[in-house]
N, C-alpha and C positions, 0 to 999 in steps of 0.2 A: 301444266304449271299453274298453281292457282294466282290468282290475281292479289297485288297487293292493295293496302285500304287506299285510298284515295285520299286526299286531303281536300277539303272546299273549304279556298280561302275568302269567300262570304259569310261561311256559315262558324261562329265563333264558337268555342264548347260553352254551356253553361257555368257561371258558378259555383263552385260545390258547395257543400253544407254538410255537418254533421249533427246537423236538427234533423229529425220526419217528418216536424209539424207542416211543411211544405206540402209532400205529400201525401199527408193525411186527408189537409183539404185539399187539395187538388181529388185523392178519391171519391170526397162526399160528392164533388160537381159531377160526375162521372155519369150518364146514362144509368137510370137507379138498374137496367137489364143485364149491365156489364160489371156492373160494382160487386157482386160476387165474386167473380174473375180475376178483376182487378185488385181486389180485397186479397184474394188465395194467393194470386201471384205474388204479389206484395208481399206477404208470410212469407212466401216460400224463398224469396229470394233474400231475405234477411235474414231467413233460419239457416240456408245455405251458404253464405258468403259473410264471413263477419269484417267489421271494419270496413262498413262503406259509406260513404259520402253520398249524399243526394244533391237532385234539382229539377226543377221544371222551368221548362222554356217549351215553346210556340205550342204548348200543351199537350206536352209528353213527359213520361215522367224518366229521370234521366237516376240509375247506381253504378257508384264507379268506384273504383280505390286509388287512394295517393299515388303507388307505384306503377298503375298497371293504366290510368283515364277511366273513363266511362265505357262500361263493360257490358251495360244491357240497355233497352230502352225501349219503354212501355207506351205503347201507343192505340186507345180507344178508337173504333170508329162505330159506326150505325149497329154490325150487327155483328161484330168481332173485335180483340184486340191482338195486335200484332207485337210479338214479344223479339226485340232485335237484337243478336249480339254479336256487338261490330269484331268481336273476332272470329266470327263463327265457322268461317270458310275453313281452320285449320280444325275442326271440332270433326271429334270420331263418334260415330258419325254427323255430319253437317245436317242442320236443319234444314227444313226442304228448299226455302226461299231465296233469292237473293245470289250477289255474286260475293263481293267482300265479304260487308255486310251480312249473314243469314238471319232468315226469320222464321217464324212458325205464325198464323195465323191460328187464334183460340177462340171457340166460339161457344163452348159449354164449359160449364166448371168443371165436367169429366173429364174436359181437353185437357184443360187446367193442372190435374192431377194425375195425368198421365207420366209413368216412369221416365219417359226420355226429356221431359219437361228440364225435373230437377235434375238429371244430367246432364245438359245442356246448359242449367242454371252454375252448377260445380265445374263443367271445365271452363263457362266464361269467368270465374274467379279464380282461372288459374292462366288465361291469356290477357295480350296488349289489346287494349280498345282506341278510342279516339282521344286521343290529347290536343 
């Protein structure tokens, strides 16, 4: 039986916003090695999902829709970025990471652009995320 999301009642969801300029700057800050990545993802998940809301908090960048929360969540580190979508566990098939939560770990812009990317991108705009 897969596990349900958890809730952490510390941790509050961001703000939404239907501006990018958030995340725009937030990209430019980005490790200039990752910003590729973060650049493409960013496309991709905008060309994929319309009608999304943004934000960044504790610096991640957060896309979610009205009905459904925050449905994906981009997270840079040293020498990869880790693309979360907190519904992912009901995702055919699931990203490799995580329990609720699944993630993938991307660390070339080839990853980037890998088919099961922007499928994993289209069924998290069609599941519940974090509210």
């Amino acid at each position: 039986m897969a596990k349900s999301l958890k809730q952490n009642t510390t941790r509050k969801p961001p703000e939404p916003s239907s501006s990018h300029a958030e995340i725009e700057d937030w990209m430019r800050r980005v490790m200039p090695d990752l910003q590729p990545i973060v650049e493409h993802l960013d496309g991709l998940i905008r060309k994929t999902v319309p009608g999304l809301q943004y934000a960044i908090k504790w610096k991640k960048a957060y896309y979610g829709l009205p009905e459904l929360g925050w449905i994906i969540e981009v997270v840079p580190y040293d020498v990869s970025v880790n693309v979360v979508f907190f519904g992912g566990a009901k995702f055919d098939p699931p990203p490799p990471h995580g329990e609720g939560s699944r993630y993938v770990k991307v660390k070339t812009l080839d990853e980037a652009r890998a088919p099961e990317i922007r499928e994993w991108i289209r069924q998290a705009g069609r599941s519940s995320g974090w509210k």
